[in-house]
C-alpha positions as CSV (number, residue, x, y, z in Angstrom):
1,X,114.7,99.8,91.6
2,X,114.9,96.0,91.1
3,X,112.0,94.3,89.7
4,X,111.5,96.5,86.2
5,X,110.7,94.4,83.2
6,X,114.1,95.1,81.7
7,X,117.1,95.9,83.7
8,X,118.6,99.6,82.6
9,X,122.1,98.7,83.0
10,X,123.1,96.9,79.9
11,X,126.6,94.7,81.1
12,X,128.6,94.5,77.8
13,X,132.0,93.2,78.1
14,X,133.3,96.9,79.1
15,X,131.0,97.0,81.9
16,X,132.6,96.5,85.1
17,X,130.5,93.7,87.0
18,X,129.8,95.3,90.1
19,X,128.0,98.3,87.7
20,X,124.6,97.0,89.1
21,X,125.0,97.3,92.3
22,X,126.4,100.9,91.9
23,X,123.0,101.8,89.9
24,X,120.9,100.5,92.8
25,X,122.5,102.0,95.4
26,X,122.5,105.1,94.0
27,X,118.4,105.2,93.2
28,X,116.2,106.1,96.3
29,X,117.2,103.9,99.3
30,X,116.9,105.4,102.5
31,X,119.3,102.4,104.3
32,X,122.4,103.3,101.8
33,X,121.5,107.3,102.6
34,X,121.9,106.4,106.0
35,X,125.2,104.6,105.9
36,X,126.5,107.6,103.5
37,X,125.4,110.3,105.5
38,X,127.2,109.1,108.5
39,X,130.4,108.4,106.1
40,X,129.7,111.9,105.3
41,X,131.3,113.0,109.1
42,X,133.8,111.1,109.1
43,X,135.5,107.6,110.0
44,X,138.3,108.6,112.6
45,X,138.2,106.7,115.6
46,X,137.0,103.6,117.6
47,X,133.7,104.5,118.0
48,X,132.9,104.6,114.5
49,X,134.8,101.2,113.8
50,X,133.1,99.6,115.9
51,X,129.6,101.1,115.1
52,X,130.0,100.5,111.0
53,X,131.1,96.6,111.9
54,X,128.0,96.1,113.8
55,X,126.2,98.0,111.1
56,X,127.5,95.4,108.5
57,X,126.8,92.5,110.8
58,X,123.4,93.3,110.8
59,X,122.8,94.0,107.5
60,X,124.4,90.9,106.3
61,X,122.0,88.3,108.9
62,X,119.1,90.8,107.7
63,X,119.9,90.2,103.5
64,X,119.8,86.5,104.8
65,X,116.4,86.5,105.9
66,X,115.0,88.7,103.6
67,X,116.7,86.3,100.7
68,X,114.6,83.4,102.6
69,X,111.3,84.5,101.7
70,X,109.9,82.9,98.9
71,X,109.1,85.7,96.6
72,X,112.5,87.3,97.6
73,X,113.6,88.1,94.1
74,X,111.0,87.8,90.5
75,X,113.6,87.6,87.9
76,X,117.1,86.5,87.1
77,X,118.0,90.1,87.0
78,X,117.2,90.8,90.1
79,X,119.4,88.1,91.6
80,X,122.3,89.1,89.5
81,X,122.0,92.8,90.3
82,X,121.7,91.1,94.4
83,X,125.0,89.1,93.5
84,X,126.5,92.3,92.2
85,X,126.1,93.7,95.8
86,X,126.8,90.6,97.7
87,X,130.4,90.2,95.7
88,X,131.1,93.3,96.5
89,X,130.6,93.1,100.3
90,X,133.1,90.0,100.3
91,X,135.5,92.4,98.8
92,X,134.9,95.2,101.3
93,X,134.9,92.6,104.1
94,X,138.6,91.2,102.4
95,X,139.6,94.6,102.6
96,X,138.1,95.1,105.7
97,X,139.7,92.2,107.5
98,X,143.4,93.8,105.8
99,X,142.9,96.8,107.9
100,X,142.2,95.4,111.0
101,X,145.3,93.6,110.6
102,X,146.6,96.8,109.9
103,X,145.0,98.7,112.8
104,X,146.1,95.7,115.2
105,X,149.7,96.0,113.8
106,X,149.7,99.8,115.0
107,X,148.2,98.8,118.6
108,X,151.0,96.9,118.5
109,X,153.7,99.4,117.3
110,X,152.5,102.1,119.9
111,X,152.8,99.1,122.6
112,X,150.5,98.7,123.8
113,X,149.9,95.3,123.0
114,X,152.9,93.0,122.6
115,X,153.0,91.1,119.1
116,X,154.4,87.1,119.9
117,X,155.6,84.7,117.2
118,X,152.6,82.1,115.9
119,X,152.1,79.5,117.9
120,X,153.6,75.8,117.0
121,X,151.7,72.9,115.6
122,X,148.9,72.3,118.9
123,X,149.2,74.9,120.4
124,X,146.5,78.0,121.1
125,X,146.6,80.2,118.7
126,X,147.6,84.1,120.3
127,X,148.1,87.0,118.6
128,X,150.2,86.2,115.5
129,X,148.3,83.4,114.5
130,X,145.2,85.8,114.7
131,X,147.0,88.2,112.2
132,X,148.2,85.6,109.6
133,X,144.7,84.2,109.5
134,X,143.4,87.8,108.9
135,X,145.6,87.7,105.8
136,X,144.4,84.6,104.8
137,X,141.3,84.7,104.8
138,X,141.3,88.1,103.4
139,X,143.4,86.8,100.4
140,X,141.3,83.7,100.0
141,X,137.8,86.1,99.6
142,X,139.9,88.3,96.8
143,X,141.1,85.4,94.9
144,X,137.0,84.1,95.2
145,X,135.6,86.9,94.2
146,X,138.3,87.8,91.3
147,X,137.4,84.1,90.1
148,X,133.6,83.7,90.4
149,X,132.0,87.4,90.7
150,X,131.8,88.1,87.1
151,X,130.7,84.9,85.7
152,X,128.0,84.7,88.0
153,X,126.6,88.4,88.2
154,X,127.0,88.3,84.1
155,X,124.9,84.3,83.6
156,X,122.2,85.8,86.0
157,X,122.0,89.0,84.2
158,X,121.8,87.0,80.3
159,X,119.4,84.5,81.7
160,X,115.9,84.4,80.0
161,X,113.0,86.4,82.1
162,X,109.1,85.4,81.8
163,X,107.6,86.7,84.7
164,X,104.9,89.1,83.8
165,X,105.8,91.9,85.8
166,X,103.6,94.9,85.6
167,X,105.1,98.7,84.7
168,X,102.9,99.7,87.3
169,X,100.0,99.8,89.6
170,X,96.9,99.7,87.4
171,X,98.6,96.8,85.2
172,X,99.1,95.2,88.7
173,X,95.3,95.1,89.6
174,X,94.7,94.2,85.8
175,X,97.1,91.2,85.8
176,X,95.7,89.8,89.5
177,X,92.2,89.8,88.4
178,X,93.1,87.6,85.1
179,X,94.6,85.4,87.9
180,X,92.2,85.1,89.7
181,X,89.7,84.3,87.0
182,X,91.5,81.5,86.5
183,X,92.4,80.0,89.9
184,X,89.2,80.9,92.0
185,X,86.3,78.7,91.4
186,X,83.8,82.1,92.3
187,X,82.9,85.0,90.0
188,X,85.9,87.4,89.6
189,X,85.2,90.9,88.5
190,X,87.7,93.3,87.3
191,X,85.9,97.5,88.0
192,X,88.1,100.2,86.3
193,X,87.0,103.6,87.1
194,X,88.9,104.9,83.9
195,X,89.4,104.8,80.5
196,X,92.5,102.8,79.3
197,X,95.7,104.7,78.9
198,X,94.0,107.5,81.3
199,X,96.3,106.3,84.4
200,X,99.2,108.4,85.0
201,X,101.5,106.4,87.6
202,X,103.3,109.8,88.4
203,X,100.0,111.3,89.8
204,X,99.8,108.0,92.0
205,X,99.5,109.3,95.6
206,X,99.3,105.6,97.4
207,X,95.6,105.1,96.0
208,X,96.8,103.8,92.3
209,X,93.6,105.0,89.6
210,X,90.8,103.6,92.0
211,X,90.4,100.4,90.1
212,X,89.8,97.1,92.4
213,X,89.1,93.2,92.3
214,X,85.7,91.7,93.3
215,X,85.8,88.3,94.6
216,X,82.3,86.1,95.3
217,X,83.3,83.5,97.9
218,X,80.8,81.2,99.9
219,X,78.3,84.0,99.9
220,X,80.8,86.7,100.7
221,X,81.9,89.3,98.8
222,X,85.9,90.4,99.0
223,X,87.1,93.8,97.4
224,X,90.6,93.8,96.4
225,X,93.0,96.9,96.0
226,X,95.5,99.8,96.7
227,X,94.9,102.5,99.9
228,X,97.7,103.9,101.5
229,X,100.6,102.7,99.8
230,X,99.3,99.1,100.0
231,X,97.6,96.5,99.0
232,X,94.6,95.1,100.6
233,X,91.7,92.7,100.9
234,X,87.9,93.4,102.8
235,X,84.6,91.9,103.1
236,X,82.2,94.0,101.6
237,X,79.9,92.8,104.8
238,X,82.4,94.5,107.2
239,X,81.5,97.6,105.3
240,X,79.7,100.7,106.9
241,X,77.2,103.1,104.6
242,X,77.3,106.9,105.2
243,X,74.6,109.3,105.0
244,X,76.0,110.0,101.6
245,X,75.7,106.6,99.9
246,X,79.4,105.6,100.2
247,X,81.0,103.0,102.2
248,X,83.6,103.1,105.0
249,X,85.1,100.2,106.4
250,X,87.3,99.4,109.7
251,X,88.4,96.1,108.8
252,X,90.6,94.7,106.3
253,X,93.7,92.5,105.4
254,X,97.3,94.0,104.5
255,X,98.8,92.2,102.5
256,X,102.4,90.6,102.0
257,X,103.6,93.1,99.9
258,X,103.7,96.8,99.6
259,X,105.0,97.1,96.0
260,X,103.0,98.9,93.4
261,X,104.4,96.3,90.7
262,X,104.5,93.1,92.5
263,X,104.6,89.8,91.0
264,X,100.7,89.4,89.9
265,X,100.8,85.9,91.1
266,X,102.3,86.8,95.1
267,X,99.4,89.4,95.2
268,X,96.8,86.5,94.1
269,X,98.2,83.7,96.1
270,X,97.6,85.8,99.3
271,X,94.2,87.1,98.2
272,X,93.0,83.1,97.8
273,X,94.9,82.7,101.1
274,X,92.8,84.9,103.1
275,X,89.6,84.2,101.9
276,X,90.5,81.0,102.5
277,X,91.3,81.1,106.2
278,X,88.2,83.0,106.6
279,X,86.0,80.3,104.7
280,X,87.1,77.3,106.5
């Protein structure tokens, strides 16, 4: 997974560039599984062409907008093990664009489509022109990536990290109440419901250790914390008491992020948001 305070793949000279994004595509990713299990059965015939094209079409508009966002990546390491991936899709789509060429070639050799020489200066390109500029291109992306891919992947990678990302959930409720003690003008109050070093992030079942954030704001009072597998924000006046003394509440605001070690300062920057909004 992306995002750990050091990255485990150490990229020594020896090391291949595109080592990172083998390591992350091998840890827990249900999208890769996906793709893999269907290369499990088999790529034989149009259908599946045209299926993994569309597949990669889509998933190459969706890295685009999920690169957009402006907490897309924390660290250099992230982006360079992201740049790892991304060179190595314009080398898959170099190859890719290679066979097609090739596939159109033996359309053509079985005749059923008739192959033309390439059209002269101004005139509309047919069929030939199409297959040289398949080569072309396809050339042009493997000389771009044999130039640029390890450079880049490899200054990312080296570059200096300081953001103070937590090893995990509890340090992230920690390191967003010191945040907010400093950027909320209201009293901030950090409740652990353990013992330091007590938290075992492998016995974590969505709800971290229990711990939360208090927040006073124009009267209100704002709990913040982890339920579910996310991370949340409600008004302790929205809360409803049961016969046994605890509260239960109905209403509350997900936040941006689902990750158990998200930057600190993205969790804070949408608490102040919220309460906020519902100040104003």
């Amino acid at each position: 997974m992306l995002i750990n305070p050091a990255s485990a793949a150490h990229l020594d000279d020896a090391t291949p560039w595109n080592d990172l994004y083998k390591q992350a595509a091998e840890e827990q990713n249900d999208l890769v599984s996906e793709v893999r299990t269907a290369v499990e059965y088999g790529m034989h015939d149009p259908e599946d062409s045209v299926e993994m094209a569309c597949t990669a079409a889509e998933t190459a508009e969706t890295t685009v907008q999920a690169l957009s966002s402006p907490w897309s990546l924390y660290t250099p390491q992230d982006a360079a093990t992201v740049a790892s991936a991304l060179f190595v899709q314009l080398q898959s789509s170099a190859d890719a664009l290679q066979e097609l060429g090739r596939a159109v070639g033996r359309i053509v050799e079985r005749g059923e489509a008739e192959l033309v020489a390439p059209a002269g200066a101004g005139q509309p390109a047919n069929l030939g022109d199409a297959l040289q500029s398949l080569r072309s291109v396809s050339d042009t992306l493997h000389d771009l990536v044999a130039r640029h891919a390890s450079t880049t992947v490899r200054a990312l990678h080296a570059a200096p990290r300081s953001a103070p990302v937590p090893a995990d959930a509890h340090e992230t409720v920690v390191a967003v109440a010191a945040l907010l003690t400093n950027q909320h003008d209201g009293a901030v109050t950090l409740t652990s419901v353990h013992e330091d070093g007590e938290y075992d992030p492998e016995d974590d079942s969505g709800f971290v250790c229990g711990c939360y954030v208090t927040i006073l704001a124009d009267g209100e009072e704002y709990n913040f914390g982890r339920g579910d597998s996310e991370w949340s924000l409600h008004k302790e006046s929205d809360g409803h008491e049961l016969p046994d003394g605890s509260m239960v509440f109905d209403r509350w605001k997900t936040l941006g992020t689902s990750l158990k070690t998200a930057h600190p300062q993205q969790l804070a920057d949408d608490v102040l948001r919220v309460i906020k909004a519902d100040c104003d």
